[in-house]
C-alpha positions as CSV (number, residue, x, y, z in Angstrom):
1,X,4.0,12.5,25.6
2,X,5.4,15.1,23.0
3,X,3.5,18.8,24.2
4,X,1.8,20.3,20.6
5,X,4.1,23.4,21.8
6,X,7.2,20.7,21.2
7,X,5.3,19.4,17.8
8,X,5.0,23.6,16.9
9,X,8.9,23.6,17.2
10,X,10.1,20.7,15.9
11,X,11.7,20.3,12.5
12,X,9.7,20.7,9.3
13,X,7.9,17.9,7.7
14,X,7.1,19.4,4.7
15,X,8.4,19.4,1.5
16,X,10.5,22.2,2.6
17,X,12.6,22.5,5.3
18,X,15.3,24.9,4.8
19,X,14.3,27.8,7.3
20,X,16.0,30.5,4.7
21,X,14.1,28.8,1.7
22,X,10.9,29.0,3.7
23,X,11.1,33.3,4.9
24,X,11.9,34.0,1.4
25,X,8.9,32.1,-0.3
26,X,7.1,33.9,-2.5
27,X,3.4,34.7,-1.3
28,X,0.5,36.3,-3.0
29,X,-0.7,39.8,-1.7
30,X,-4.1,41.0,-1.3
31,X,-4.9,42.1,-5.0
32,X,-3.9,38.3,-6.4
33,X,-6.0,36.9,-3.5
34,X,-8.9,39.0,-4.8
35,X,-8.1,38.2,-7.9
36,X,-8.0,34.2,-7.1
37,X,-11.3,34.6,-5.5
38,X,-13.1,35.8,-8.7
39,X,-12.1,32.7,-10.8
40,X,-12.7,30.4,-7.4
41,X,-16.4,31.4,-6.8
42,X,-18.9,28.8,-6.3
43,X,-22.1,28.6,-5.2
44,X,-23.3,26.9,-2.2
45,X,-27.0,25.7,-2.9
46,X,-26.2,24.5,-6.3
47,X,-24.6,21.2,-4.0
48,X,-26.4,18.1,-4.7
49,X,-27.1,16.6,-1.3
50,X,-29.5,13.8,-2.8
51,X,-26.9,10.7,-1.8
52,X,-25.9,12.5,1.4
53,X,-29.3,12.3,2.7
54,X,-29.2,8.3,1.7
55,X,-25.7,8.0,3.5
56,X,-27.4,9.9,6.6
57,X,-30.5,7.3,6.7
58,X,-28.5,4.3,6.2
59,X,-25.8,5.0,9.1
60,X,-25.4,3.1,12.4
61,X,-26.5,5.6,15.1
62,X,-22.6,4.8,16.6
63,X,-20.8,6.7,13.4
64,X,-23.8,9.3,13.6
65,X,-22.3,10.3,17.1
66,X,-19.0,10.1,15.9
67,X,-19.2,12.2,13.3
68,X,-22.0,14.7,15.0
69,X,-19.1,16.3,17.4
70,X,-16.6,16.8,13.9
71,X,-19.8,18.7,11.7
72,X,-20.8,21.1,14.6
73,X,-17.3,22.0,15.1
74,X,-17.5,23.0,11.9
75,X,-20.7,24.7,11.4
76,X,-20.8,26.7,14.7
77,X,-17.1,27.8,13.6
78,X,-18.0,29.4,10.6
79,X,-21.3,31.0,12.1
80,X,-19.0,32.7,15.0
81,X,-16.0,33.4,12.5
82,X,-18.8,35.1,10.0
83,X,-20.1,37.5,12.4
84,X,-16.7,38.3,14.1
85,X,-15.1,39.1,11.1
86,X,-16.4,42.9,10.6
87,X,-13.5,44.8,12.8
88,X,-11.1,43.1,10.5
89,X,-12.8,44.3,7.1
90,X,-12.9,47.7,8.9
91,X,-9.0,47.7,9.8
92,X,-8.1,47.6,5.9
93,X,-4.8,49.1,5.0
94,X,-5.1,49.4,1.7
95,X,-7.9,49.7,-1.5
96,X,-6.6,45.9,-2.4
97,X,-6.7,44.1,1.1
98,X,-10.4,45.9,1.8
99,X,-11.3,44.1,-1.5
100,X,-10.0,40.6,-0.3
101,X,-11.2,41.0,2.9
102,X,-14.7,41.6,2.0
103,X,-14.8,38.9,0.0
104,X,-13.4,36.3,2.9
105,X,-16.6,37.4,5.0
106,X,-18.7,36.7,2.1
107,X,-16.6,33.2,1.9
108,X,-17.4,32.6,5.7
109,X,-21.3,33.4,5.0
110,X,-21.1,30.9,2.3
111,X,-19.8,28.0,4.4
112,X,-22.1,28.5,7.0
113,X,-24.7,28.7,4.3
114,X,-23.3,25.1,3.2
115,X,-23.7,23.6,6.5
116,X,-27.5,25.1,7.4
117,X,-28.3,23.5,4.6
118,X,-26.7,20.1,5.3
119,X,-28.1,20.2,8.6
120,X,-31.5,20.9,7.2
121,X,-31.8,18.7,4.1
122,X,-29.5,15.3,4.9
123,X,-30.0,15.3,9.0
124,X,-33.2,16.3,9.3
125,X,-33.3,19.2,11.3
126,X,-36.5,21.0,11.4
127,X,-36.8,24.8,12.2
128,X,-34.8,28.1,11.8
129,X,-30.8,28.4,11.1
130,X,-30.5,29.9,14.6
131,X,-33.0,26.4,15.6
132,X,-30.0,24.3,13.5
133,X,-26.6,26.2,15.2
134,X,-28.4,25.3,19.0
135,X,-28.9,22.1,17.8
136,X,-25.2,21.7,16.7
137,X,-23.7,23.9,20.1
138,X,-24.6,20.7,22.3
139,X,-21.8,18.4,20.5
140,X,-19.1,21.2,21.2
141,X,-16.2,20.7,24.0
142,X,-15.9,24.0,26.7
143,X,-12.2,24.3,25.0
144,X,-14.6,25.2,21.8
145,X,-16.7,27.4,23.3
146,X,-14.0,28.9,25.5
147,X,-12.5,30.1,21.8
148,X,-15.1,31.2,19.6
149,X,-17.1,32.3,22.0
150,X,-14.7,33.8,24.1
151,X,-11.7,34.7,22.6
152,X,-12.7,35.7,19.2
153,X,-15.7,37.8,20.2
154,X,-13.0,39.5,22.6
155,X,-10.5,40.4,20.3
156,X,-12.8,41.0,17.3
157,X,-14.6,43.5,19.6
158,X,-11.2,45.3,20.3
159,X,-11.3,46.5,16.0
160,X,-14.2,47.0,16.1
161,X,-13.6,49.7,18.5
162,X,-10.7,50.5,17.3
163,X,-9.9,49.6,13.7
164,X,-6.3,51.4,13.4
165,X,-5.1,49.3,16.5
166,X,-2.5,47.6,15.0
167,X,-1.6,45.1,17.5
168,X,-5.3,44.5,17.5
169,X,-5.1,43.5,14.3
170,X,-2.4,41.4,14.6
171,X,-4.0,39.5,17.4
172,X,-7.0,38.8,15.4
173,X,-5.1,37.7,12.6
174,X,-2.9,35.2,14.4
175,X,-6.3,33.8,16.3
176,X,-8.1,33.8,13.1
177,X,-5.7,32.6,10.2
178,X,-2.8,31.1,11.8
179,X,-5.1,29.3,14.8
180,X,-8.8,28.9,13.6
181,X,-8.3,28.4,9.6
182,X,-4.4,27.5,9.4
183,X,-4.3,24.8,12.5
184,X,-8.2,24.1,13.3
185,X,-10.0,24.0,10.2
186,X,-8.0,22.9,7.5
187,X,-6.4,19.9,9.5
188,X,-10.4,18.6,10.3
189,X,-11.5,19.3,6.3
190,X,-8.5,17.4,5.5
191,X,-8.9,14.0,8.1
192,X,-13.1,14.1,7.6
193,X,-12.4,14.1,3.7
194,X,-9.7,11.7,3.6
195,X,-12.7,9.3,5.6
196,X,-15.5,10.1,3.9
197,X,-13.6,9.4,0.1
198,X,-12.2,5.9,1.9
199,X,-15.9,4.8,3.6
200,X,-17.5,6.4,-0.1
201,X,-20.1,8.5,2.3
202,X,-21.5,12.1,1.9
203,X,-20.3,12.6,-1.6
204,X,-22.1,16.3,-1.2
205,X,-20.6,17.4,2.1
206,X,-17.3,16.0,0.7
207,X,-17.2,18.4,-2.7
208,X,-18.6,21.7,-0.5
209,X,-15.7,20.4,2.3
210,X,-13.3,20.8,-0.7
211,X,-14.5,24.0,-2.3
212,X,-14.4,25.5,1.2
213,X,-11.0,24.1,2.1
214,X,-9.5,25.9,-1.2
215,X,-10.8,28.9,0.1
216,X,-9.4,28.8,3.3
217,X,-5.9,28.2,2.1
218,X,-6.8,31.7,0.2
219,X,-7.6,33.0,3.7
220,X,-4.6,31.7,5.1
221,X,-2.5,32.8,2.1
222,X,-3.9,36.2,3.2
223,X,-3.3,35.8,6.9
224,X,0.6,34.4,6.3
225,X,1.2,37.3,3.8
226,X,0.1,40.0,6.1
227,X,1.9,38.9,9.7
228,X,5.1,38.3,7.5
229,X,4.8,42.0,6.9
230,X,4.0,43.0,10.6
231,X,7.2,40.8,11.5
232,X,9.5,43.0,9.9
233,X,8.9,45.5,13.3
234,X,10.5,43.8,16.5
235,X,7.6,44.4,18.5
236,X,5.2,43.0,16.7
237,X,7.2,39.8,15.6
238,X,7.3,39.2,19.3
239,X,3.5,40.0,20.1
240,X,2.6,37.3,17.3
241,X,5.2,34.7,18.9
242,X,3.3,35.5,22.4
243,X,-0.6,35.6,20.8
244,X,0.5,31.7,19.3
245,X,2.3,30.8,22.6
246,X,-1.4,31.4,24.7
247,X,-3.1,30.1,22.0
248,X,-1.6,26.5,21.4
249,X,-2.9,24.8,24.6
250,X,-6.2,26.2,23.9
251,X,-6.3,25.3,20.2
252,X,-4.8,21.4,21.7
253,X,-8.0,21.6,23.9
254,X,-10.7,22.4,20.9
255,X,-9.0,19.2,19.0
256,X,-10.4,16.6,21.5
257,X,-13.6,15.5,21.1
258,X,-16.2,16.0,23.6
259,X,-16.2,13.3,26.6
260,X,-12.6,12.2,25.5
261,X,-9.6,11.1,27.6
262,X,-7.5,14.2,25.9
263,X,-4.2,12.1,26.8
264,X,-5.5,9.2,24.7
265,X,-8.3,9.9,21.8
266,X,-9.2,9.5,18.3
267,X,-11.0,11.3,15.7
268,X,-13.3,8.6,13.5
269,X,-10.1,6.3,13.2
270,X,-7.5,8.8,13.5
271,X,-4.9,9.0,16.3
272,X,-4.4,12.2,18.2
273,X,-0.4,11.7,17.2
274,X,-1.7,11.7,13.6
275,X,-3.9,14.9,13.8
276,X,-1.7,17.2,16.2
277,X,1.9,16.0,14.5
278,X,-0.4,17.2,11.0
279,X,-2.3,20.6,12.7
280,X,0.6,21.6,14.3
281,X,3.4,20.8,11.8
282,X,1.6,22.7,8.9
283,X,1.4,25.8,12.2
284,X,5.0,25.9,12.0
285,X,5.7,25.8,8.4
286,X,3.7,28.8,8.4
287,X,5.4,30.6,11.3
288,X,9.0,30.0,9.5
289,X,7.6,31.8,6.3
290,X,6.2,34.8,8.8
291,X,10.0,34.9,10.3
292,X,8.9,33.4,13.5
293,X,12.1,30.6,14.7
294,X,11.5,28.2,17.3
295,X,13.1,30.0,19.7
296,X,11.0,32.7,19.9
297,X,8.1,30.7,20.3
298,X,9.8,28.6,23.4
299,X,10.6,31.8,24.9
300,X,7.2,33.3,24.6
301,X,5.7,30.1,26.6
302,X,8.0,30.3,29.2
């Protein structure tokens, strides 16, 4: 079986694969990101969930389950990504990136704003937000809980503590845009809306799904643009080929759905070749425009 560290350092997929093309792409700095977000805005509660809720009451208990595992994920992940995010906004470098950055926390509140209200309104779920998220923790694997809970809070804390700790920084930023967003998050929004357009389910979840996956390519944008910049300094474009090495087998792990054989699984009717070759291929596009070569990476995991 191909390793997702193999799939990471593989050739490109895209529609680019010259390496040189890809480190000199052009990529939008912090001021254009803030920028983008002010003409991207949207508004979470203005959603009509009306057909979602008829979806929800007309599905066989056996896709319920199915899809109860992919919408946690995705709710507790923007709950623990929200309130981990602070050290980050704290580490600004410049007027511009403390202007973006505030407004990706306010993007993350949004999102998990989305889902409460999903949760509450189309499944039912009576009670607080905090009542909703420990309702949604029991469908999460330990890989899951190992990262957000673990991980993130861990290396979040460090800028908080210390906000000019630039390898901190860097550390989040690889976990958080390159891992979380980049690999995680934007590989599920795309396979759960590709199913729900096919099966014609959930129109609601489907247009917030899409409104949040354009901005999390902003965040990403962000996250690409700045560890491009760190990888000018030796050091650091080593530390970020190290932080991805640790994290790959980790971010593997969070993939597989909970109770699954992870050597043999699928996500509604997706493969696991189709959803790592797809998380892990758009990783390394993104590590090539950072300056990051397959090399590196092997040599960081060994």
């Amino acid at each position: 079986m191909t390793s997702l560290l193999d799939l990471t350092t593989q050739g490109d997929v895209g529609t680019i694969s010259d390496e040189s093309r890809l480190s000199s792409v052009k990529l939008m700095e912090p001021q254009e990101l803030y920028e983008l977000w002010e003409r991207q805005n949207w508004q979470s509660h203005t959603i009509d969930l009306s057909q979602d809720k008829r979806d929800w009451a007309e599905m066989d208990e056996g896709l319920r389950s199915r899809l109860a595992w992919n919408l946690s994920s995705f709710f507790v992940g923007e709950e623990r990504v929200t309130t981990k995010f602070s050290g980050l906004v704290m580490a600004y470098e410049s007027q511009s990136e403390e202007a973006f950055l505030t407004t990706q926390q306010v993007d993350e509140a949004r999102h998990a704003q989305h889902f409460n209200r999903f949760y509450d309104q189309v499944l039912g779920i009576d009670g607080s937000f905090e009542d909703r998220l420990t309702r949604a923790r029991r469908d999460l694997n330990a890989a899951f809980i190992e990262m957000f809970d673990g991980v993130l809070v861990e290396w979040g804390q460090r800028l908080v503590e210390d906000p000019r700790d630039i390898e901190a920084k860097v550390d989040f930023v690889t976990l958080y845009h390159m891992i979380v967003e980049g690999t995680l998050a934007l590989t599920g929004q795309w396979f759960l809306t590709d199913y729900m357009e096919r099966h014609q389910i959930l129109p609601g979840w489907v247009q917030g799904f899409k409104l949040i996956s354009q901005d999390e390519h902003r965040h990403v944008a962000y996250g690409t643009w700045f560890l491009r910049e760190k990888a000018k300094d030796e050091a650091l474009r080593r530390r970020i080929s190290e932080r991805v090495a640790e994290l790959i087998p980790l971010a593997a792990a969070v993939l597989v759905p909970t109770g699954a054989d992870p050597n043999d699984y699928t996500i509604l009717d997706y493969t696991m070749e189709e959803t790592n070759a797809f998380a892990f291929n758009a990783l390394n596009r993104r590590l090539k425009v950072i300056g990051i070569d397959a090399a590196s990476l092997a040599a960081a995991a060994a």
